[in-house]
Residue, then its C-alpha position, 0 to 999 in steps of 0.5 A: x558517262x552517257x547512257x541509253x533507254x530502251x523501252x519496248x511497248x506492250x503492243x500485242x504483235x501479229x498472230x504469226x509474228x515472233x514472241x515477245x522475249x522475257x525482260x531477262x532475255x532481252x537483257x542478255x541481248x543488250x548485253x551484247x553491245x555493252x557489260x553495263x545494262x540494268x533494268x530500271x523501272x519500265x526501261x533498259x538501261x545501258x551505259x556506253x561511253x567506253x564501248x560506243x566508238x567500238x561499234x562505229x559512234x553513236x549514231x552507228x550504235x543506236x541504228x545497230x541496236x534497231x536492226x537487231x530488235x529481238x522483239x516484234x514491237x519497234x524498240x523506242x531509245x532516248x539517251x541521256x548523261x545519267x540513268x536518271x535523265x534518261x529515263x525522264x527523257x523515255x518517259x516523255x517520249x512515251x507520253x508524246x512530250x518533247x524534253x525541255x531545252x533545261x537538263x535535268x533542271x526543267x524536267x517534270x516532276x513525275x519522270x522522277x521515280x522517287x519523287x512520284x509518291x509526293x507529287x501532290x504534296x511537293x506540288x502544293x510547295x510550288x515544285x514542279x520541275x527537278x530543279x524546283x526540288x533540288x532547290x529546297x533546303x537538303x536537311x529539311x528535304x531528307x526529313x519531309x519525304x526520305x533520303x531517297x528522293x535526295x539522293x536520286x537528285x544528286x544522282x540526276x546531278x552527277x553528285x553521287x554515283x550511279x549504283x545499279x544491279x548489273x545483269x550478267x549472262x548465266x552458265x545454263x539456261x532455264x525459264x520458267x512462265x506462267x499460262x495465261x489459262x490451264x492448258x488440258x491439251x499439250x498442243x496448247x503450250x506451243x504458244x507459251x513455249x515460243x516465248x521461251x524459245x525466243x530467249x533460248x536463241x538469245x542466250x544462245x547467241x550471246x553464249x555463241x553457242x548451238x543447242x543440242x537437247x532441251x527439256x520442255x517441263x510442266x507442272x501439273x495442276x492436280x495430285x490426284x485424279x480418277x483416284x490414281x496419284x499423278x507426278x508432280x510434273x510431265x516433260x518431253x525432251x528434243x534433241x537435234x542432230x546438229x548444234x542449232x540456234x535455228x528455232x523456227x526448227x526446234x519450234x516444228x520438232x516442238x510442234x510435232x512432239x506436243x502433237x503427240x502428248x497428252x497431258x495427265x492434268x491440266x497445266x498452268x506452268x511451263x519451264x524450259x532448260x537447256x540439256x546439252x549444248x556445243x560451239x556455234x561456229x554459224x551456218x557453214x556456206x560453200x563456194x560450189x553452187x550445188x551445195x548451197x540449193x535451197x531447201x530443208x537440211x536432211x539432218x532437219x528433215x530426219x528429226x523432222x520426221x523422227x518427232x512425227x513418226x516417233x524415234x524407233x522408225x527413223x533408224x541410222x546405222x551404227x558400227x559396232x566392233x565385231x568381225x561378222x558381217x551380220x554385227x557389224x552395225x547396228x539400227x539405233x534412232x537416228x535423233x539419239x545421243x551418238x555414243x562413242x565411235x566403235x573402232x572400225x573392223x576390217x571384214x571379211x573380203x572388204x572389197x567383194x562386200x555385196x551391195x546387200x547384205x541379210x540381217x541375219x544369214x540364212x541356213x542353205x539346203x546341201x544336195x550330195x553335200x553341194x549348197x544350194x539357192x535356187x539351184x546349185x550354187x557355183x564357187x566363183x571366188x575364195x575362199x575369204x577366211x574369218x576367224x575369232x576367239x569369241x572376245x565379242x559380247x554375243x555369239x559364238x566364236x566364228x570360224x567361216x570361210x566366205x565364197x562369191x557364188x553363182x545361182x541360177x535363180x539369183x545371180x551372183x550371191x555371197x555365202x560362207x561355210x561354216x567350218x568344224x570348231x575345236x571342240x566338235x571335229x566331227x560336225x559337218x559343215x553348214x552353208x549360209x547365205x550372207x548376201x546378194x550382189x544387185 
C-alpha cells in the first residue's frame, strides 16, 4: 500500500484567477489517476500502489498531479504507507515541521485524528508520540478513551485494514452552493456560479464528455412580495451549439444572460446542473494553416451574440419538406435545440435557383394578359412545372409553372404562373414573382 495526501490551502486567490473547485469536484479530479481516493479530515487521500507504474514511477505521478492542479492555490502532497501516515506527515508539513526519521512510531500525538480529543490527558501519562501510545496495555487503552483510538493505531501499524468511503464519479452533474451574501441583482451570481463552473469542466472531463445545455437555478428568499406570490426558484437555461468543455465560453454566454435577468427576490442559493451533454473527442486541429487562424469560433460567436441580443435575432435557416420554394426552410434561433433533419425536397429548376429568393411571392400586375415588373417581363427559360396533392401541413395544393424572365428595370428575374386548379378550370391564371438573380 502507498498513499498520497493532497491538501489545498485556503489562501484566497486572485481576483481574475480561476475558482476554488468544491471538495466534491476536486475528488473526481483525483480520481482520474486512481479508482481509490477518499476525503479524510482536511486531505485527499489516494492510494496508488497498483496505478503509479501507469503513469511512469512516483515521482512521475507526483509532477503529473502538480501540472494539472484544478485549483488557483499550489496543492501540497506528502506520501506515506498508510492513510494515517500520511496525513500526520501533511499535517506537519502544513505546520512547517520536518517528520521524525521514526515512522509511525515518533510522530506527535496530535497528527492523530482520533487521538486529539485526549491530548491533555494521554500528555499527563507521558504520551506524546504514536508510539508512546501504542505501548499502553490495548484493554485498558480501549476502556480510558474508546476503541477508536486503538483501532486507528493498529490501522498506522498496518494491523487492520484500512476502511475508507470511495468517492465515485456521478451519472449527472448537479451542485448546489450557497452565497456568501443575498444577491438582489442576477449579475452578482456570476461569482459563485464560477465556482460551479469549475467543477462541471471536471466532471466533464472525467466523463470525456461536452456539455451541451446547463440550467443555472435560484432560490428565492421571499414568498411573497408587493402582495403577489412569487415562485419558489428562478432559473435560466444555455445551450451551446457545439459539445464544449470550454468554460471561459459558457462563463461569457453566462455573463451576457445574467445581464439580462432580473431577480424576482433576493437570493442566497444557487445550484447548477447538467441538462444535455455529448462525447468529447477534444478540440479538432487541421493540418492546413488557414484552418487553424486564431480567433473566436463562429459557432461561439453566434451564441455569443444570441445571449447578448436575445435568441429570435440571431436566426439559422432550417429545411422543412415542402416543394415551394418560399416553405422550404424556415428562420428558427440559431442557439436551439436542432429537431430532427427534415428530408431534402428537390425543387423546382434546382440549378436555375436565383441568388435571392422573397419570403413571400409577390402578385405581378398583367397588361393585355402579359405579366409585368417594371416593365414587360421577357420569358427566357421554362417552363419549370411544380406540382402537389396538398400532403403538406399548410397552403394550398400548388400547381405553378416557373419561368427565367428579363425586366427592363431589374434584370434578370425568377417568376411563375400559377395555373387553374381542378376544381375552378375557369380561374385565369395569376403571375408571381418568386426571385431575383444578382
Amino acid at each position: 500500500m502507498h498513499w498520497l495526501a493532497l491538501w489545498w490551502p485556503p489562501e484566497p486567490p486572485e481576483p481574475q484567477a480561476p475558482a476554488m473547485p468544491a471538495p466534491e469536484a476536486l475528488g473526481w479530479w483525483a480520481l482520474r489517476f486512481t479508482p481509490h481516493v477518499a476525503w479524510l479530515d482536511e486531505a485527499l487521500l489516494l492510494e496508488v500502489a497498483a496505478c503509479e507504474r501507469l503513469w511512469g514511477g512516483r515521482q512521475a505521478l507526483m509532477r503529473q498531479m502538480a501540472a494539472e492542479n484544478p485549483a488557483p492555490v499550489p496543492v501540497r502532497r506528502v506520501q506515506g504507507a498508510t492513510s494515517l501516515v500520511a496525513l500526520a506527515r501533511l499535517r506537519l508539513y502544513a505546520a512547517g515541521q520536518r517528520p521524525p526519521q521514526q515512522l509511525p512510531a515518533a510522530l506527535p500525538l496530535w497528527t492523530l485524528t482520533a487521538a486529539r480529543p485526549h491530548l491533555d490527558v494521554l500528555a499527563r501519562m507521558g504520551c506524546h508520540t504514536w508510539g508512546q501510545a501504542a505501548a499502553l496495555p490495548r484493554g485498558g487503552l480501549a476502556r480510558r478513551f474508546g476503541p477508536g483510538l486503538r483501532e486507528a493505531l493498529d490501522i498506522a501499524w498496518g494491523l487492520r485494514p484500512e476502511r475508507h468511503a470511495w468517492l465515485t464519479l456521478p451519472e449527472t452533474f448537479s451542485q448546489r452552493i450557497e452565497l456568501p451574501a443575498l444577491a438582489t441583482r442576477a449579475p452578482e451570481l456570476l461569482w459563485a456560479a464560477q465556482r460551479l463552473l469549475a467543477g462541471l469542466r471536471l466532471w466533464l472531463q472525467a466523463r470525456q464528455r461536452g456539455v451541451l445545455a446547463f440550467a443555472l437555478e435560484w432560490t428565492l428568499d421571499l414568498k411573497r412580495l408587493n402582495g403577489v406570490d412569487l415562485p419558489r426558484r428562478q432559473q435560466l437555461v444555455v445551450r451551446t451549439a457545439e459539445p464544449t468543455q470550454d468554460m471561459a465560453h459558457l462563463r461569457r454566454l453566462l455573463a451576457e444572460r445574467l445581464a439580462l435577468t432580473q431577480l424576482a427576490a433576493p437570493t442566497g442559493w444557487l445550484r447548477l446542473h447538467v441538462l444535455e451533454t455529448a462525447p468529447w473527442a477534444g478540440a479538432a486541429r487541421s493540418f492546413l494553416p488557414e484552418d487553424n487562424r486564431p480567433g473566436e469560433p463562429l459557432h461561439q460567436l453566434v451564441e455569443k451574440l444570441s445571449a447578448r441580443l436575445g435568441p429570435q435575432r440571431v436566426l439559422r435557416a432550417r429545411p422543412q419538406a415542402d416543394h415551394r420554394p418560399e416553405r422550404m426552410q424556415a428562420w428558427v434561433p440559431a442557439v436551439q435545440a436542432p429537431p430532427a433533419a427534415a428530408p431534402a425536397q428537390e425543387g423546382p429548376g434546382t440549378g436555375l435557383l436565383p441568388a435571392w429568393l422573397l419570403r413571400e411571392p409577390v402578385a405581378l400586375e398583367l397588361r393585355e394578359g402579359h405579366p409585368q415588373f417594371h416593365g414587360p417581363l421577357r420569358r427566357l427559360a421554362g417552363p419549370q412545372r411544380l406540382e402537389g396533392d396538398g400532403w403538406w401541413e399548410e397552403g394550398e395544393p400548388a400547381r405553378r409553372d416557373y419561368y427565367v424572365a428579363e425586366s427592363p428595370g431589374a434584370g434578370l428575374v425568377w417568376v411563375y404562373c400559377e395555373r387553374a386548379s381542378a376544381g375552378m378550370p375557369g380561374q385565369a391564371p395569376r403571375w408571381f414573382l418568386q426571385g431575383l438573380y444578382a
